[in-house]
C-alpha positions in Angstrom: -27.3 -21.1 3.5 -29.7 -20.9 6.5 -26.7 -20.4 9.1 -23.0 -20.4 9.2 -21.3 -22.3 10.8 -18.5 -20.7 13.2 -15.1 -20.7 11.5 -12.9 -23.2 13.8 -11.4 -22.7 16.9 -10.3 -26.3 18.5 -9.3 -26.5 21.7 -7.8 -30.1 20.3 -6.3 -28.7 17.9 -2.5 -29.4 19.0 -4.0 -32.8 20.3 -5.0 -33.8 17.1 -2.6 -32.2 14.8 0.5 -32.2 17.0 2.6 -29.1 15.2 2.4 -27.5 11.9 6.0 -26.2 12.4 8.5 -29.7 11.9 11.3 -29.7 13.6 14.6 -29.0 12.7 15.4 -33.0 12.7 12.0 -33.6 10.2 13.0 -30.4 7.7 16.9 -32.2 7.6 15.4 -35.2 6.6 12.5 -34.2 4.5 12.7 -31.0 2.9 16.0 -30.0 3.7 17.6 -33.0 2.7 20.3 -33.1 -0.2 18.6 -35.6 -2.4 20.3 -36.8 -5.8 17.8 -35.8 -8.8 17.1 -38.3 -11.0 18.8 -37.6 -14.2 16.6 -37.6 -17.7 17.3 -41.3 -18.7 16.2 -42.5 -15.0 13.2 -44.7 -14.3 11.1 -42.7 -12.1 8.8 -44.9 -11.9 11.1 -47.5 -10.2 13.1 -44.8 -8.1 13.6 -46.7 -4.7 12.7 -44.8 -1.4 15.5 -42.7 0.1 17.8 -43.8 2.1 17.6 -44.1 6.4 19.8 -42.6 8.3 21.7 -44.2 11.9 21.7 -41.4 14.5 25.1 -40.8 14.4 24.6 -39.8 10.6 21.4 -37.7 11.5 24.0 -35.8 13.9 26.4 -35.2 11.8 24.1 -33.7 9.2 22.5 -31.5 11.5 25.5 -30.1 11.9 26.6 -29.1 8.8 25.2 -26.0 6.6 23.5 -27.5 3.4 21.9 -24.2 2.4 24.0 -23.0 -0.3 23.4 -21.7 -3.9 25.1 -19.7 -6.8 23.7 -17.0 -8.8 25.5 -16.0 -12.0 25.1 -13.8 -14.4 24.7 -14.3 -17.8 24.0 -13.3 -21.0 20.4 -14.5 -22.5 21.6 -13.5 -26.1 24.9 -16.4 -25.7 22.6 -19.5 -24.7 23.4 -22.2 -26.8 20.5 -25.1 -27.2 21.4 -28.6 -26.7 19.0 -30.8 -27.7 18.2 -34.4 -26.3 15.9 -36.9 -27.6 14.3 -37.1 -23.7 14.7 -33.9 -22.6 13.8 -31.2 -24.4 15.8 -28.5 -24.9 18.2 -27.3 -22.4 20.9 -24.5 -21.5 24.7 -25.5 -22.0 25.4 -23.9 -18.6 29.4 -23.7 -19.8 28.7 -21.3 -22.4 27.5 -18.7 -20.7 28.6 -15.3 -20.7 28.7 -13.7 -16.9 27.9 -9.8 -18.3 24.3 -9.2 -18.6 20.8 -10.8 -17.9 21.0 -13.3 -15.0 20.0 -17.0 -14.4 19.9 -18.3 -11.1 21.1 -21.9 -10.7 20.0 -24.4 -8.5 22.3 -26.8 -7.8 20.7 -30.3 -6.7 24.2 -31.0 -5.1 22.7 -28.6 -2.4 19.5 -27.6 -1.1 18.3 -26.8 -4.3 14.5 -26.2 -2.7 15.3 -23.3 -1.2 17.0 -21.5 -4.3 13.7 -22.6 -6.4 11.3 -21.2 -3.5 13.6 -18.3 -2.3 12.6 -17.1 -6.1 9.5 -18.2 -6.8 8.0 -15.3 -7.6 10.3 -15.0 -10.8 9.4 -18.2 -12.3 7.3 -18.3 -15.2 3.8 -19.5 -14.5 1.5 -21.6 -16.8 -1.9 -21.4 -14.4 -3.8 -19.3 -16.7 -1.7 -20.2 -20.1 -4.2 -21.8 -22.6 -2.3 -25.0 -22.8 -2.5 -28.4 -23.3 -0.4 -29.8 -20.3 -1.1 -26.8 -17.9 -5.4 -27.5 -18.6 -4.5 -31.0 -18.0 -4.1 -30.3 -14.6 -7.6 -29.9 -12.4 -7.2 -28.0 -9.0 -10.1 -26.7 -6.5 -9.7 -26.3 -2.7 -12.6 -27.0 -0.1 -12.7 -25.6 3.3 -14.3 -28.0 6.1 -15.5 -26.9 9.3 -13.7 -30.0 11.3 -9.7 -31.1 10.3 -10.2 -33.7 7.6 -9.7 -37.0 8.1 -10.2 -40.4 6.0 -13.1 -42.0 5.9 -15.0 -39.2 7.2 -17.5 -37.0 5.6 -16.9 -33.4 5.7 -19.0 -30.4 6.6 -18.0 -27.9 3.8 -18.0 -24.1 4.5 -17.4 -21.1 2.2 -14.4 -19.1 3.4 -15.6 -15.9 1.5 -18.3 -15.3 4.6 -15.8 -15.5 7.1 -13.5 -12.7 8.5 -10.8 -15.0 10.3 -8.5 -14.0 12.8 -5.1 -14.8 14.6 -5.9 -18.1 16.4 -8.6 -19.6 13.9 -8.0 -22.4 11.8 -8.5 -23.2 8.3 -9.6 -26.8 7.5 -9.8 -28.6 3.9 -8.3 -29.9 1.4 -7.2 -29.9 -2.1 -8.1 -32.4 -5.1 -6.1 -32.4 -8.3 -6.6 -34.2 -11.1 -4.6 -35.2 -14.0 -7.2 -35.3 -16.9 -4.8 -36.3 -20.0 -4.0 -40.1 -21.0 -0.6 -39.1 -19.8 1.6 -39.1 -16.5 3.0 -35.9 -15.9 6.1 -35.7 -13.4 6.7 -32.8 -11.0 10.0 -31.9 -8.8 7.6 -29.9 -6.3 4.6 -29.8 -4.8 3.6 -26.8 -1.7 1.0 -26.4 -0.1 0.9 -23.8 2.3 -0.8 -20.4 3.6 0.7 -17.3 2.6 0.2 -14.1 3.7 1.6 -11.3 0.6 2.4 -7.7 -0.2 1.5 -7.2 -3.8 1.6 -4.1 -6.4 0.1 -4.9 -9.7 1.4 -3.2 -13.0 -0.3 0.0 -13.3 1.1 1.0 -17.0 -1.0 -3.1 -18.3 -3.9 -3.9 -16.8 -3.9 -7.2 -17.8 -0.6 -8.3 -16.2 -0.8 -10.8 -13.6 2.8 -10.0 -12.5 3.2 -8.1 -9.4 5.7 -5.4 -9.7 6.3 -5.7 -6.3 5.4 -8.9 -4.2 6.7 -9.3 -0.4 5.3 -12.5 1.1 5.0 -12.1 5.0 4.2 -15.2 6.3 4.5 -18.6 4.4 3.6 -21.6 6.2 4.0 -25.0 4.9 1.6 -28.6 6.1 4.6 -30.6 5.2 1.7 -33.5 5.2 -0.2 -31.9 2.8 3.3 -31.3 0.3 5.3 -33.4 -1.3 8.3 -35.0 0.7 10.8 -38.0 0.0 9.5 -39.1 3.4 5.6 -39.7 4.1 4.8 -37.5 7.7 1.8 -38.5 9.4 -0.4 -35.5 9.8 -2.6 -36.6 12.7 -1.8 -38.5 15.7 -3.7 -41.3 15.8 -1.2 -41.7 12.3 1.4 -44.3 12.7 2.1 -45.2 8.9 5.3 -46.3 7.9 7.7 -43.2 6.4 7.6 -44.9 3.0 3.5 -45.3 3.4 3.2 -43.2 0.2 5.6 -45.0 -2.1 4.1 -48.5 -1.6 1.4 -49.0 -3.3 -2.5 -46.7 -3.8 -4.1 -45.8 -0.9 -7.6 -44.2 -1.3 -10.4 -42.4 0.5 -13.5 -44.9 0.9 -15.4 -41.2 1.0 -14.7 -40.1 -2.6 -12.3 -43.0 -4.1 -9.4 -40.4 -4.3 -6.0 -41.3 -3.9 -4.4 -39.9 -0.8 -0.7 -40.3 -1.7 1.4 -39.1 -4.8 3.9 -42.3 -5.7 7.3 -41.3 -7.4 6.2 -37.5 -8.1 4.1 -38.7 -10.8 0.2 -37.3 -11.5 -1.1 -40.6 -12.9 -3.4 -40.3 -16.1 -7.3 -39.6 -15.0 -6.8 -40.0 -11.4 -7.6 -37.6 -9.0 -6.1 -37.1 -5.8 -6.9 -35.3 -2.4 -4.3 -33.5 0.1 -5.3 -32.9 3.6 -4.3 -29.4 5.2 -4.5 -27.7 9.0 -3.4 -23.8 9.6 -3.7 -22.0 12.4 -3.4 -18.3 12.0 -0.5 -17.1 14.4 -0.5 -14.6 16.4 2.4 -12.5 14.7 4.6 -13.2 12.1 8.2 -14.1 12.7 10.5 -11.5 13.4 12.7 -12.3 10.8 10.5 -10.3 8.3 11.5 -7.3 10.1 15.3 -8.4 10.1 16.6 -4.8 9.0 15.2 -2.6 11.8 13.4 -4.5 14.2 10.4 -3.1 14.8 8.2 -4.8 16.6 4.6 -3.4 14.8 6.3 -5.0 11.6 5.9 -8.3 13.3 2.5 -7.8 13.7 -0.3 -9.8 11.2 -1.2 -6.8 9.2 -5.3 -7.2 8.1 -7.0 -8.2 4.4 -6.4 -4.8 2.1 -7.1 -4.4 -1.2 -7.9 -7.0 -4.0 -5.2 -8.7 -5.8 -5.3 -9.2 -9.4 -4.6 -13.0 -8.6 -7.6 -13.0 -6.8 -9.8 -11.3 -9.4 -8.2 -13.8 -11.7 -9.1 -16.9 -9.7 -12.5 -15.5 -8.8 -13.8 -12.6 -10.8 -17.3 -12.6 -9.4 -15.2 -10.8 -6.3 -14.1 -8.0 -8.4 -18.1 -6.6 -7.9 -17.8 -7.6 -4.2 -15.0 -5.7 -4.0 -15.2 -4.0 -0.2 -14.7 -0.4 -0.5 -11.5 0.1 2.2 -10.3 3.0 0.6 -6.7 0.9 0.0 -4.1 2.1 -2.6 -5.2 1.0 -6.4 -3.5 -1.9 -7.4 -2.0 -2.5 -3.8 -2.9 -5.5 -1.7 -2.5 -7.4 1.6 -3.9 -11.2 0.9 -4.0 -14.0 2.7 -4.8 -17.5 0.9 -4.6 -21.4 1.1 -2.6 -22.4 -1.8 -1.2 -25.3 -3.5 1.3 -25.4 -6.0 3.2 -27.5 -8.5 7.2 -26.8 -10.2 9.2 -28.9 -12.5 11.3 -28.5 -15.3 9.8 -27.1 -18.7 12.4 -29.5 -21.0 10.7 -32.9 -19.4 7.2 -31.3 -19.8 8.1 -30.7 -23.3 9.4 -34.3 -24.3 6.0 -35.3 -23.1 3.1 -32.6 -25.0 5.4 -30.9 -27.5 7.1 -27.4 -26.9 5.2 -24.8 -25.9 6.4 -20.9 -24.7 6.3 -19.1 -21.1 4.9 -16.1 -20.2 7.6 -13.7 -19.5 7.2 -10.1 -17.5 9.4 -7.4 -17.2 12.0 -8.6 -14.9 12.4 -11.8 -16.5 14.8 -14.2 -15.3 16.0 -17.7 -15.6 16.2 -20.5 -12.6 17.4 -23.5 -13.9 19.6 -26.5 -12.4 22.9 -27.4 -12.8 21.8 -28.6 -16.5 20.5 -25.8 -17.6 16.7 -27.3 -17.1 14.3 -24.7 -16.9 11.9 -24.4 -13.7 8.7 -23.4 -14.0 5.0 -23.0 -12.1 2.8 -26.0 -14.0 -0.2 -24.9 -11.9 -1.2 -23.6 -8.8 -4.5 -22.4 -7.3 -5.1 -20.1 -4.0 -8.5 -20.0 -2.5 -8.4 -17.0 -0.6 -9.6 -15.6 2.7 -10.0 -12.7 4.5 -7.7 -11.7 8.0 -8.7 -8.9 10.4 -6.4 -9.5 13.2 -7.4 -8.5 16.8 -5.3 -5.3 18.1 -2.3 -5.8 20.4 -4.0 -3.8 23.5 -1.0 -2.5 25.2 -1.0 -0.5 29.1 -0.4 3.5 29.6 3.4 2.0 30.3 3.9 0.0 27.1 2.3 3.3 25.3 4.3 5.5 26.8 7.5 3.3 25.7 6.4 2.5 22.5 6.0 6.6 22.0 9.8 7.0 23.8 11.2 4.4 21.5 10.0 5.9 17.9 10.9 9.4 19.1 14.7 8.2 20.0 14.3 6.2 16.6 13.6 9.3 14.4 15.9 11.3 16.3 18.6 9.6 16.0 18.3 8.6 12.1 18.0 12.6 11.3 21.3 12.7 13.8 23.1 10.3 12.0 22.3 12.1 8.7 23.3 15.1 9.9 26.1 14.1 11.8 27.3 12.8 7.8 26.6 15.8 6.2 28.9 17.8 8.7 31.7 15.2 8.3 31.2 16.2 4.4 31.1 19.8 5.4 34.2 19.3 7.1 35.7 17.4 4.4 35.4 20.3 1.8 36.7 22.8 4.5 39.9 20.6 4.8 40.2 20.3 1.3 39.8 24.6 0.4 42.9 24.9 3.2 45.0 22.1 1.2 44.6 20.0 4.5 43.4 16.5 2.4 45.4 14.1 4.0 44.3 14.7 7.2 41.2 15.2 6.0 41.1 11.5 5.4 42.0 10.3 9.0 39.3 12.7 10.3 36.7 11.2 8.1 38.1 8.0 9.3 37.5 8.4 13.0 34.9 10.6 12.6 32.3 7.7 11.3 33.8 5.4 13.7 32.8 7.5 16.8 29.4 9.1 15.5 28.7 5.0 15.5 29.6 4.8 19.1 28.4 7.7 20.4 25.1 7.4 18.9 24.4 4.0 20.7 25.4 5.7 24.2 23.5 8.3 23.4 20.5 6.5 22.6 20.5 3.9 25.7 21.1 6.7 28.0 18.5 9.3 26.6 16.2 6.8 26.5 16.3 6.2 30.5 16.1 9.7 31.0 13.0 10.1 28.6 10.8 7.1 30.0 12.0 8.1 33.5 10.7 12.0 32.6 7.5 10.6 31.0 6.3 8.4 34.1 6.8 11.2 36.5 4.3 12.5 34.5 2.1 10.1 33.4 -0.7 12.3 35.1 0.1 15.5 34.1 -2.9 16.8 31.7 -1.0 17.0 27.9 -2.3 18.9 25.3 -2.4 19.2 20.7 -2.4 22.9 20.5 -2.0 25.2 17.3 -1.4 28.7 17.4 -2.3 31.1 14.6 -1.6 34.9 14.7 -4.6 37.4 14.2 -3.8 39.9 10.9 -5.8 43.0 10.4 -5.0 43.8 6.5 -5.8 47.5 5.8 -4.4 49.7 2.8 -2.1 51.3 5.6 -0.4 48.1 6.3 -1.0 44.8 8.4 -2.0 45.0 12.1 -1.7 42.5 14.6 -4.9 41.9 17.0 -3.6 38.5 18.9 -2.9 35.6 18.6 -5.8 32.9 18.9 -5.0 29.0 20.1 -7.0 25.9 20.2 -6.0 22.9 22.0 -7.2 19.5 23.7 -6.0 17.1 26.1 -4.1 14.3 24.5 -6.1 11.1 24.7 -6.5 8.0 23.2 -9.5 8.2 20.7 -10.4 4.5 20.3 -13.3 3.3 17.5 -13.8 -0.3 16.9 -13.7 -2.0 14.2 -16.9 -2.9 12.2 -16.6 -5.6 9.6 -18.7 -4.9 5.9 -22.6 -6.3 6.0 -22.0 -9.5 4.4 -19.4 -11.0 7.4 -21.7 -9.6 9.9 -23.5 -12.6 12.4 -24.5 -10.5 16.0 -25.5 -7.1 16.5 -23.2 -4.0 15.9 -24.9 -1.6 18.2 -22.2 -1.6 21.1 -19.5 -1.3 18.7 -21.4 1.4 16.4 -21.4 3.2 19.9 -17.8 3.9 20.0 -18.2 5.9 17.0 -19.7 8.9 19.0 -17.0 11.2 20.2 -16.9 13.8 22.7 -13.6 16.2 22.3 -13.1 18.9 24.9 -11.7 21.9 22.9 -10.3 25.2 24.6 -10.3 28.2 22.4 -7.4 31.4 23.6 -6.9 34.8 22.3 -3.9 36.5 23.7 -5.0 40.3 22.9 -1.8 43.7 22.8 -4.5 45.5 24.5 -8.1 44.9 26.2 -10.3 46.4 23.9 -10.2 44.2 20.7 -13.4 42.1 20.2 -12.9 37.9 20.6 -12.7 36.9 16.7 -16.0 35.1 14.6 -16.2 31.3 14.0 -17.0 31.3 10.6 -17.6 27.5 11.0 -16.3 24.5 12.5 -15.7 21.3 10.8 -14.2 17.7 11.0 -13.0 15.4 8.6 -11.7 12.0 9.0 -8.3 11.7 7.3 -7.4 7.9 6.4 -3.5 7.8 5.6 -2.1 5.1 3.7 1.8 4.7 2.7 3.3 2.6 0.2 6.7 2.0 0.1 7.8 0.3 -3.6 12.0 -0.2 -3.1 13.0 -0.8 0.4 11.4 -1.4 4.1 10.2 1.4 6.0 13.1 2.7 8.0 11.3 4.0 11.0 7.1 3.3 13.1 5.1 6.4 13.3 3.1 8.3 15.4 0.5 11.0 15.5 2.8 13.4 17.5 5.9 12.6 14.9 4.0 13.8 12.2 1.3 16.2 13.0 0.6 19.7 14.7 4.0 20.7 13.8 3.5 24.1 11.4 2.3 27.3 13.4 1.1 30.5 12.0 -1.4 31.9 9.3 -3.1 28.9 7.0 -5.5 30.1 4.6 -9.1 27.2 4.7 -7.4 26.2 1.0 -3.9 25.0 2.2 -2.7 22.9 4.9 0.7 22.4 5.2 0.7 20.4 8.6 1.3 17.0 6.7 3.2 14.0 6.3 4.7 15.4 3.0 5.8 18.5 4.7 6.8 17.4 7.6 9.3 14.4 7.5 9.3 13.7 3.8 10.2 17.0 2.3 13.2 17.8 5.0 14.3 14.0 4.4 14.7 14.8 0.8 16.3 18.2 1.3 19.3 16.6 3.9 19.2 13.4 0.6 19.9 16.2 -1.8 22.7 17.6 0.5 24.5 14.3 0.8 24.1 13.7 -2.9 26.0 16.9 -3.5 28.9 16.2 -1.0 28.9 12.7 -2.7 29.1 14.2 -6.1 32.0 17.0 -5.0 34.3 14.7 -2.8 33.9 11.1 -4.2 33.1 8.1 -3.1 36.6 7.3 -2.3 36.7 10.3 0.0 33.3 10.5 1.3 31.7 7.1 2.6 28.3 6.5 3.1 26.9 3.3 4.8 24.6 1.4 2.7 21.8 1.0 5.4 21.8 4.3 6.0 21.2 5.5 2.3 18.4 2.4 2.1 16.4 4.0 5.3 16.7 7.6 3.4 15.0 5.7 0.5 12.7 3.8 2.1 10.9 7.3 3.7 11.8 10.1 1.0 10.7 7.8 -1.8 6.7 6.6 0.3 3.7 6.8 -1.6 1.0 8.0 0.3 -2.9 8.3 -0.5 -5.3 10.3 1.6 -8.9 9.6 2.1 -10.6 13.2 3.5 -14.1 11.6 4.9 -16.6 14.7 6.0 -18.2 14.4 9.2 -21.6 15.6 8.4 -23.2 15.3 12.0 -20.4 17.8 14.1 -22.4 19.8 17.3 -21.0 22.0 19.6 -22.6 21.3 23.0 -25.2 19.1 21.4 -26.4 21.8 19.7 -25.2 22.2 15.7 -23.2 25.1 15.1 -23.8 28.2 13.2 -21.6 31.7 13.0 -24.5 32.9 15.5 -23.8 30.9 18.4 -22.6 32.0 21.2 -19.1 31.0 22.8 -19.3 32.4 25.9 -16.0 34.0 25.7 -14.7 34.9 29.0 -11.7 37.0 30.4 -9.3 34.9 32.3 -6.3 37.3 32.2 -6.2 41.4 31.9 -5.3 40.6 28.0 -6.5 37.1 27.7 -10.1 35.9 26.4 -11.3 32.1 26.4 -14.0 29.9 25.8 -14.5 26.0 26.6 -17.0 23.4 24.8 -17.3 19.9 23.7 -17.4 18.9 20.0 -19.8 15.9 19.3 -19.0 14.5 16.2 -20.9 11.6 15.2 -18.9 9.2 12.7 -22.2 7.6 11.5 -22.2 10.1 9.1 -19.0 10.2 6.6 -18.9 11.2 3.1 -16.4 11.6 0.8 -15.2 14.9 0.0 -16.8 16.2 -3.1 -18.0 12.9 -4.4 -20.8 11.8 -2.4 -24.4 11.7 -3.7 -27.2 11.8 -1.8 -27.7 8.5 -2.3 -24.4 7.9 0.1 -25.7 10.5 2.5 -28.3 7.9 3.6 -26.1 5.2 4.8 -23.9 4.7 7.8 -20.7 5.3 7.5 -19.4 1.2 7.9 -21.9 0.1 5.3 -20.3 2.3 2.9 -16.5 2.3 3.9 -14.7 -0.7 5.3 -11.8 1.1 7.8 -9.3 -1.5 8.9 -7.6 -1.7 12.3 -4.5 0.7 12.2 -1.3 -0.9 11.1 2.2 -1.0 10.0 4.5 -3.1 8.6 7.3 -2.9 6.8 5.9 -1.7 2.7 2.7 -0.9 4.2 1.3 1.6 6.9 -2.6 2.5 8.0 -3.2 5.3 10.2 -6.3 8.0 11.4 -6.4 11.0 12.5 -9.3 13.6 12.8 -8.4 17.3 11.4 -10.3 20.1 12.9 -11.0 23.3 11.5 -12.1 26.1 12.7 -12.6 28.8 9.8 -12.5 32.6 10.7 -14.5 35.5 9.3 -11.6 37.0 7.5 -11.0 33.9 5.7 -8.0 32.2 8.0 -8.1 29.2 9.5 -6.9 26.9 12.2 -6.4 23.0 12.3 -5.5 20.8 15.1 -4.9 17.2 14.5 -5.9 14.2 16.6 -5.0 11.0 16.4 -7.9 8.0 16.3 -7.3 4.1 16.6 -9.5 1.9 15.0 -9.1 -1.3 16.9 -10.5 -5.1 16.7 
């Protein structure tokens, strides 16, 4: 490829497109719509087109709430098997036992879509099954630089050299072709762009199952899927709604057939659906529906490889970017198209054949007891660095105000529960339970209320108290006392600090070699950092000599959390977490971390409310559900860290060795200090331990990929430099600061 062509952005886009998002009048009478399915012995080929509505009808359907479903529970061992000469075999839905295993039904009475893509995830899925219908089907997805249109000749472009961003689209289209002498029927079609949160199965290396999947963002080109009604994608479209069911309508370009008739894939035909996206520029904030936290609503970036992925395209697997990312843990973004229908029609047609089934296996069938299940489906992926949310000293300060009150009052509310408990078993030793009961009672009542009034009005008096001194100079200090060990006992000589002003460190964001198209040298620049560090010893008497740097060093910690059960309770910041434990640290052990800091006291005030819960009873002692979820969701995070050595570190420009001087100076009677800057030159990173010289040799961002800082709600990326300053005696003393990588 001699050049690449710029990845979309249209000014025309909404001109030519109109909306991606249909209305709530199109999804009543498209997707949403309660449609009658066809029963076995039906023609589909002579189904006629649905029916039109008046606008009084539209009205009142609007108003009503079609999106219901029931789940039951059932026993896999008690399915009987009814067989029928034209469908297959089914699931006697009234012989069920409601005990064990569960199916979920999806009744076509209601709005049976949304039960079938609400659970998606847990259908079985034939893609990669060596079989004779699911090889029948032929899918591939093309990415154009201009929005598709018929009769036109594309310009194709490889997504994989892109890094796209909020605001770009993502032009193509997908082909399918139905390669047996056969029709094959679906019930759905999709296609979409999905943004997901996937763990793969650690214990098989060849499951394709997810252990864990959250999708993020799903959005549907309702042109581009199948509907009972034909939607005109672009317009200059005027087509009739029932376009698509009257007759073949093909691309002069390629001869492929534009519309689906019937839900049928006719034998040897191949057909072509359009598609638009434009990457938004946060996700809904719905997907943060438990806590609302508005850095869970923002478009987290590309992280990780998916086994899906791999699967589709295994030539990536030794392209894989090196970003440091959890194994087996993904963010993805992809274009993908999709196809569902019932296994017992599928059957009647090429013979039986089995599913794949995974761990959590479950059951979604219809009212029948007709099996759904994926037929095919193809994702041609790309990758999403979203630009940073720049926000003011104000909206810093706030956001800083609000996850302080949010922490605070989550350990108050757990602690306000253990001391009803407390309380409790006091009552209980002085034969006082009945009352005890009305206490408990009241008690959760107004710990409820008083925490909200609470909250709104220390959170005026801690945004007022932080603006009056927006400009007063802040520091990260760590104190560690100074122990002279001698066979006649310890001595104390001091106690030596080290602090620096709290700033904003800000890198940017360099994207790997291969999506580079301009010139990295401004951005490479931010990489140089200047830190202003002030050194104290506080001395019992003047005559003690200031202490030795040993040697000074600084590593680049990347901090990655994984939550596996439920979403992440609280946001973080550097000054929630880090520079909290003071006092003697040998250069072997730090204990100023996540783990020790909010995790281990989170799982010591769990362990007391387990105890209370296992003396008094859950009909005594009450705990809320939401609260023991966002216990969870924090004591039970999986976290990797990344140490990366900074190998170019000067003090003053000049590189440091035990010899050089500090200029220690006396500012107080009993009081030494000593002021310099620390230039430490990311360029230079290395993992700890593991780096050859080899690695030594290349700049930091054509080794290591470090995405913008993020959190959402399973995932969370942070920075933050340690420095350590190592003492001739063999102590040492770290102070923590926070860096940003931004886009």
């Amino acid at each position: 490829m001699s050049e690449k062509p710029i990845p979309t952005k249209s000014k025309s886009f909404d001109e030519t497109i109109g909306t991606i998002l249909p209305s709530y009048l199109m999804y009543t009478q498209t997707i949403g719509k309660n449609v009658k399915v066809p029963e076995e012995n039906d023609d589909v080929y002579n189904q006629p087109p649905p029916p039109i509505y008046s606008n009084d009808e539209i009205e009142s359907s609007n108003s009503t709430n079609s999106a219901h479903f029931s789940i039951l529970q059932s026993s896999t061992s008690s399915i009987t098997n009814v067989s029928n000469e034209n469908n297959g075999t089914a699931i006697d839905i009234q012989n069920l036992n409601s005990d064990d295993d569960s199916l979920i039904v999806a009744d076509e009475n209601t709005n049976w879509r949304e039960t079938v893509l609400d659970n998606v995830h847990k259908l079985p899925n034939m893609t990669f099954e060596n079989n004779d219908l699911s090889n029948s089907v032929k899918m591939e997805i093309f990415f154009t630089k201009e929005i598709g249109e018929i009769n036109r000749k594309p310009e194709f472009i490889n997504p994989s050299l892109y890094e796209y961003t909020q605001g770009d689209l993502l032009n193509g289209y997908l082909t399918i072709r139905n390669t047996s002498n056969k029709p094959i029927s679906f019930e759905m079609f999709y296609l979409l762009f999905e943004g997901s949160f996937m763990v793969a199965n650690n214990k098989d290396l060849k499951d394709l199952t997810p252990v864990k999947i959250r999708r993020f963002l799903e959005m549907f080109d309702f042109s581009g899927s199948w509907n009972d009604a034909h939607i005109n994608r672009l317009v200059s479209e005027s087509e009739d709604i029932y376009f698509c069911t009257a007759g073949d309508f093909q691309d002069p370009i390629d001869g492929t057939n534009l519309y689906f008739k019937d839900k049928i894939l006719r034998p040897n035909r191949t057909y072509k659906r359009f598609f638009s996206f434009k990457i938004p520029e946060n996700l809904l904030d719905s997907e943060c529906n438990e806590h609302s936290l508005s850095k869970h609503t923002e478009i987290p970036p590309t992280l990780g490889l998916s086994r899906w992925e791999i699967k589709h395209y295994p030539e990536r697997e030794d392209q894989k970017i090196r970003d440091l990312s959890i194994i087996n843990t993904s963010i993805g973004y992809g274009v993908m198209g999709r196809f569902i229908g019932k296994k017992s029609t599928w059957e009647s047609e090429f013979g039986k054949f089995e599913t794949p089934k995974h761990k959590d296996f479950t059951k979604l069938v219809n009212s029948k007891g007709d099996e759904y299940i994926i037929l095919k489906e193809i994702t041609n992926f790309v990758r999403v660095i979203p630009r940073t949310k720049i926000l003011t000293d104000n909206e810093k300060l706030m956001k800083q105000v609000e996850n302080k009150l949010l922490y605070e009052n989550f350990i108050k509310r757990i602690k306000d529960k253990i001391d009803v408990g407390e309380q409790l078993l006091k009552s209980i030793e002085n034969q006082k339970f009945d009352d005890t009961i009305e206490i408990n009672e009241s008690i959760s009542q107004q710990e409820i209320e008083a925490a909200k009034l609470q909250q709104s009005y220390k959170q005026v008096d801690s945004i007022r108290d932080l603006k009056s001194n927006i400009k007063k100079l802040e520091y990260y200090e760590s104190m560690i006392p100074l122990i002279k060990k001698s066979i006649t006992g310890d001595k104390n000589l001091g106690i030596l600090s080290v602090k620096t002003p709290k700033t904003d460190y800000t890198i940017k964001y360099i994207p790997p070699l291969r999506f580079r198209d301009q010139s990295i040298d401004e951005l490479a620049n931010t990489w140089n950092l200047n830190i202003p560090i002030d050194l104290s010893v506080q001395y019992p008497n003047n005559k003690i000599e200031p202490p030795i740097i040993k040697n000074i060093t600084s590593e680049l910690v990347v901090h990655t959390l994984k939550s596996m059960s439920k979403p992440i309770a609280l946001e973080f910041n550097h000054e929630l977490i880090y520079n909290k434990v003071q006092g003697n640290s040998k250069s072997f052990q730090d204990l100023d971390t996540f783990q020790h800091n909010i995790i281990k006291p989170l799982q010591d005030y769990s362990n007391k409310l387990y105890n209370l819960l296992k003396t008094l009873g859950t009909e005594n002692f009450k705990i809320e559900k939401s609260l023991i979820d966002d216990i969870k969701s924090i004591c039970q995070l999986d976290e990797k860290i990344m140490n990366l050595v900074c190998n170019d570190i000067k003090v003053d420009e000049q590189k440091y060795t035990p010899k050089t001087k500090l200029n220690w100076q006396r500012t107080q009677s009993q009081t030494l200090s000593t002021s310099f800057n620390l230039n430490i030159n990311l360029h230079n990173l290395s993992l700890k331990g593991i780096s050859t010289s080899k690695d030594l040799k290349l700049k930091s961002f054509n080794k290591f990929n470090l995405v913008p800082n993020f959190q959402n709600c399973f995932l969370i990326r942070f920075y933050h430099l340690k420095l350590s300053f190592e003492l001739s005696n063999g102590d040492c003393i770290r102070i923590k600061i926070p860096i940003t990588i931004e886009k």
